[in-house]
N, C-alpha and C positions, 0 to 999 in steps of 0.2 A: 320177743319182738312181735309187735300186730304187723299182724300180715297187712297192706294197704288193698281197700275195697277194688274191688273188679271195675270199670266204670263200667257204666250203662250202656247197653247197647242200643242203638236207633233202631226204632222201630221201624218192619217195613209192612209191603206189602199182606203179607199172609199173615202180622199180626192184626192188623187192623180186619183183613177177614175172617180169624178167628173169633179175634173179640165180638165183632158185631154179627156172628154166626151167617157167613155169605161165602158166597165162593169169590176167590180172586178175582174171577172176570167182572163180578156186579162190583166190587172195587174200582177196577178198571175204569167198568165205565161210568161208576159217579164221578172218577175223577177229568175222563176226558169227554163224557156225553151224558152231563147231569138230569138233562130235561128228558133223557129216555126211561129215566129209572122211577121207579112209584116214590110215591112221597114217604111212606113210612120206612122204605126200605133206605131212599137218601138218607131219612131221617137218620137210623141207625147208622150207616157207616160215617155220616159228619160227628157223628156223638164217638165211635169210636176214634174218627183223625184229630180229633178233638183233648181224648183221656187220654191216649199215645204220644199226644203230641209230634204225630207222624207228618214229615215234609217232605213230599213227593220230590223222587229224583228225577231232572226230566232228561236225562240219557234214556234210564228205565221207562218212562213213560214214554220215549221216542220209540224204542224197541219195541213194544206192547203196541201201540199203537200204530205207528208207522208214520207219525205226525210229530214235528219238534214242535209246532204251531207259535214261528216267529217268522217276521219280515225284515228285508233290511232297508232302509233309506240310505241311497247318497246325494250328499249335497256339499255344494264349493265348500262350505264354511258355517263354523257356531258364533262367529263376530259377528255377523247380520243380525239384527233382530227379526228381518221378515223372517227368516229359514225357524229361529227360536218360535216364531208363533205359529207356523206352520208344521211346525214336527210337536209342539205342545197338544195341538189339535187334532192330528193325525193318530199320535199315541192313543189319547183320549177316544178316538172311535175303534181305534183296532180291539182296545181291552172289550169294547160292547163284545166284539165277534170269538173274545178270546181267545186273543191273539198278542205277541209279545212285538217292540219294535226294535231293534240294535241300529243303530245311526254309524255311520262312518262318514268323515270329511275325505273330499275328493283334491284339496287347496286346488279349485279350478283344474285340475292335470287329467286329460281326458287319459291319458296310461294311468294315472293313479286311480282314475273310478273304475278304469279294465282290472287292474289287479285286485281289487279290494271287493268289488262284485263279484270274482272268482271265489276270494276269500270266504266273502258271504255266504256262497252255495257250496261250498266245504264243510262246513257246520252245520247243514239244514235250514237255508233260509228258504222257504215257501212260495215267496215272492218277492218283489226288488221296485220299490220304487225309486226314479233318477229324475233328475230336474236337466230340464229342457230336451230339444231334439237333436242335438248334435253330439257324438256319441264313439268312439273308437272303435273300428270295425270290429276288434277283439272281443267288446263286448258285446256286440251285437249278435256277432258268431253265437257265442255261446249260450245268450236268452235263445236266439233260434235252433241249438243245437240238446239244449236240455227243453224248452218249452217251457222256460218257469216262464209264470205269471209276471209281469211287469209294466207297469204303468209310467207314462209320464208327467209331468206335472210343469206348472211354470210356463205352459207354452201349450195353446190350442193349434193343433192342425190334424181335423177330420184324415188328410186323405196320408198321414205319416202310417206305414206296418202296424205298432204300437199304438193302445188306443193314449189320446190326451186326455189331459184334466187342469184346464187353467184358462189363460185369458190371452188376448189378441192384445201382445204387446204392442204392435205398431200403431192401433186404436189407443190404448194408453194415452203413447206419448202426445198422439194429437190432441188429445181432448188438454192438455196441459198450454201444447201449443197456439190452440184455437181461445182461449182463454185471452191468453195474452194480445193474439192480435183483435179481440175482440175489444179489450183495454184501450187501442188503438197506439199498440207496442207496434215498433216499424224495422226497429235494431236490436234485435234477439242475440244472444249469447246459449248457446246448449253445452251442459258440463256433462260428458258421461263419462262409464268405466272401459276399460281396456273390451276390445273387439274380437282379439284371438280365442279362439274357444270360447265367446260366448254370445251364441244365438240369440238369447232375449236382448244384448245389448243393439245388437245390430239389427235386428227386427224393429227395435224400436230408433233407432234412426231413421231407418227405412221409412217410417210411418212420417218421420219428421220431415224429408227430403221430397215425400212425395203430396205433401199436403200445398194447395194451393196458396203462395206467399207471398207479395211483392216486394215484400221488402229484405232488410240486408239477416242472414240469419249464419252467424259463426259458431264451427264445432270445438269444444276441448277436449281432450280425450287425459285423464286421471287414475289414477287407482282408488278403488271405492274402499273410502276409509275418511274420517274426518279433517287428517293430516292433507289428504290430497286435492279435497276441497280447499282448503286453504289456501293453498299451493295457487289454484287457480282462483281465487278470489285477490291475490296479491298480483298477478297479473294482471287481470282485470283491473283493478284498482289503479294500473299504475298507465293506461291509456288514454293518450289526448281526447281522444272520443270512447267513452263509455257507453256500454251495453243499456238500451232504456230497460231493458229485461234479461232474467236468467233462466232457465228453465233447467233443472236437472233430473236426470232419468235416475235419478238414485238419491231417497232421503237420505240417506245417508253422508251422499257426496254435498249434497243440498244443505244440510248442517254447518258442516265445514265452511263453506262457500258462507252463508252467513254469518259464521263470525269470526271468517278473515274478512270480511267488507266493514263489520262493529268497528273492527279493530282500527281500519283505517278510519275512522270516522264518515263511512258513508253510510246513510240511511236508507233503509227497508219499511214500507214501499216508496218512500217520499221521493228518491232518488231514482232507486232499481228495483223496479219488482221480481220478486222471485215464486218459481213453483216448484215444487217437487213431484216425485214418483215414489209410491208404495203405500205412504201416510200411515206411516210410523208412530206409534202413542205419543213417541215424545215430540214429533212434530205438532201436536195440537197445543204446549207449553211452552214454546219457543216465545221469544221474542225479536218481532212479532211471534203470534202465529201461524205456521205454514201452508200456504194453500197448496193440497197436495192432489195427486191423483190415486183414490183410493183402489187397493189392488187386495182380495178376497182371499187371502192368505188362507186363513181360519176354516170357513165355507172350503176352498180346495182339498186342503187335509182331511176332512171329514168326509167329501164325498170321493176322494181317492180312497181312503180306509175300508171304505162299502163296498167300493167298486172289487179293488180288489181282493176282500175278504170272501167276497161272493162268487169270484174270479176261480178262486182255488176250492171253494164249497161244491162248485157246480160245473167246473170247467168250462164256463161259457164267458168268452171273450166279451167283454164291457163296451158300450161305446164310448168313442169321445164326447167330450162334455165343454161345452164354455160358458165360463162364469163373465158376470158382468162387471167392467169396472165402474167410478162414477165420479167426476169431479168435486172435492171438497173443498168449497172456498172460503179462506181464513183475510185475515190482516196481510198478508206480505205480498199483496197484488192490489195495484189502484191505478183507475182513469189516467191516459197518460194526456 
């Protein structure tokens, strides 16, 4: 009876130094510090991870090193498309720094971003970006109790402990608001999302409430989701005096809301003008089109990635940063 062949064994480190006649350490550090090493001699050991077809383990290389070189992001939720473009972007600059990203959803629960941030730095996460400023003492304990690196995002305020990296929600929503009464809207309707644990929401009312208005301006408060726009488009809908304008702090909610109003047969802008917040891709396909307020998703994740990839290179605390937004005007806002 044939004996059955041995399988192969994976190749590791000290094959690849063998083959490519180097010591372990010049291994090393082609793998974790490429641009330190001479070109002929890279040469040689990518030609041997190459014929090995050797794939670094990165326990091994955390050990050797003392560097896992990943971050973690949390964020509410992967239903958003802003969070989708902004962790699409963010990945994309970290690889520059090479550096890995592991995402976890927080479903809004300021105890689930505390336990799942502990998780993170269990594993060797390096640094930790979170979205917005409001934050479970728990975690907060613990960035200040290890020193990891961590950034904010989603939310500019210079004088928070933690540096930001985002934009002045409450600016946002006015530029949405100022739109409309500029229209010469006088009976505003604002659809936003729940308020509990979330800081950008209520920043950006804040911005709403304090802007100079004479006229009648009503809040609804929804779950951000298309269903819950609806929701509030059916009420709406179904008022003796109707809103001359909508404004919502959430394309997303802002969707919804548009075609629970289709539905009833009420026209956009003819009827009720509407504006959003974020300007979302698919807001520019809508029908109408949505005039929205454009929010630097893309731009934030990439210079959050810098920030803190340089954070951890150099130990040197980054400053806060704010990005600008900018009104985007489509078809679903007109002269009232």
């Amino acid at each position: 009876m044939r004996k059955a062949p041995e399988p192969k064994k994976r190749a590791n480190l000290r094959d690849v130094a063998k083959a490519a006649g180097v010591s372990v350490a010049t291994v090393s550090r082609v793998l974790n510090e490429p641009k330190v090493v001479k070109k002929d001699t890279l040469e040689k050991v990518q030609a041997a991870i190459a014929d090995l077809k050797f794939v670094p383990s990165a326990a091994a290389r955390a050990i050797n090193s003392g560097r896992t070189r990943f971050v973690g992001a949390l964020v509410p939720t992967l239903d958003n498309a802003i969070f989708a473009r902004f962790l699409a972007a963010l990945e994309r600059k970290l690889s520059d720094h090479q550096l890995s990203l592991i995402v976890a959803t927080t479903e809004a629960s300021l105890d689930i971003e505390a336990e799942k941030a502990q998780s993170l730095l269990d594993i060797g996460a390096e640094g930790l970006i979170i979205t917005g400023a409001t934050h479970n003492p728990t975690l907060i304990d613990l960035i200040e109790r290890t020193m990891l690196p961590t950034i904010i995002t989603s939310f500019f305020d210079p004088k928070n402990p933690l540096p930001t990296i985002g934009y002045d929600n409450a600016a946002a929503a006015q530029l949405g608001l100022q739109h409309l009464v500029e229209l010469g809207h006088r009976n505003i309707a604002v659809v936003h999302g729940p308020v509990h644990d979330n800081d950008r929401t209520r920043a950006r009312l804040a911005g709403i409430t304090t802007f100079p208005f004479a006229g009648k301006l009503s809040t609804f408060e929804t779950e951000i989701s298309h269903q819950g726009g609806v929701d509030v488009a059916q009420h709406l809908g179904g008022l003796s005096a109707k809103p001359e304008a909508i404004l919502c702090l959430s394309d997303v909610v802002a969707l919804g809301v548009l075609l629970g109003l289709q539905a009833q047969n009420i026209s956009v802008p003819d009827q009720i003008s509407m504006v959003g917040v974020d300007d979302l891709p698919i807001s520019s396909v809508t029908v109408p089109p949505l005039t929205s307020v454009h929010l630097p998703v893309s731009q934030m994740g990439e210079r959050a990635a810098d920030a803190l990839a340089n954070w951890i290179e150099t130990n040197q605390t980054p400053k806060s940063e704010e990005l600008g937004t900018r009104l985007i005007v489509r078809n679903s806002t007109k002269r009232f």
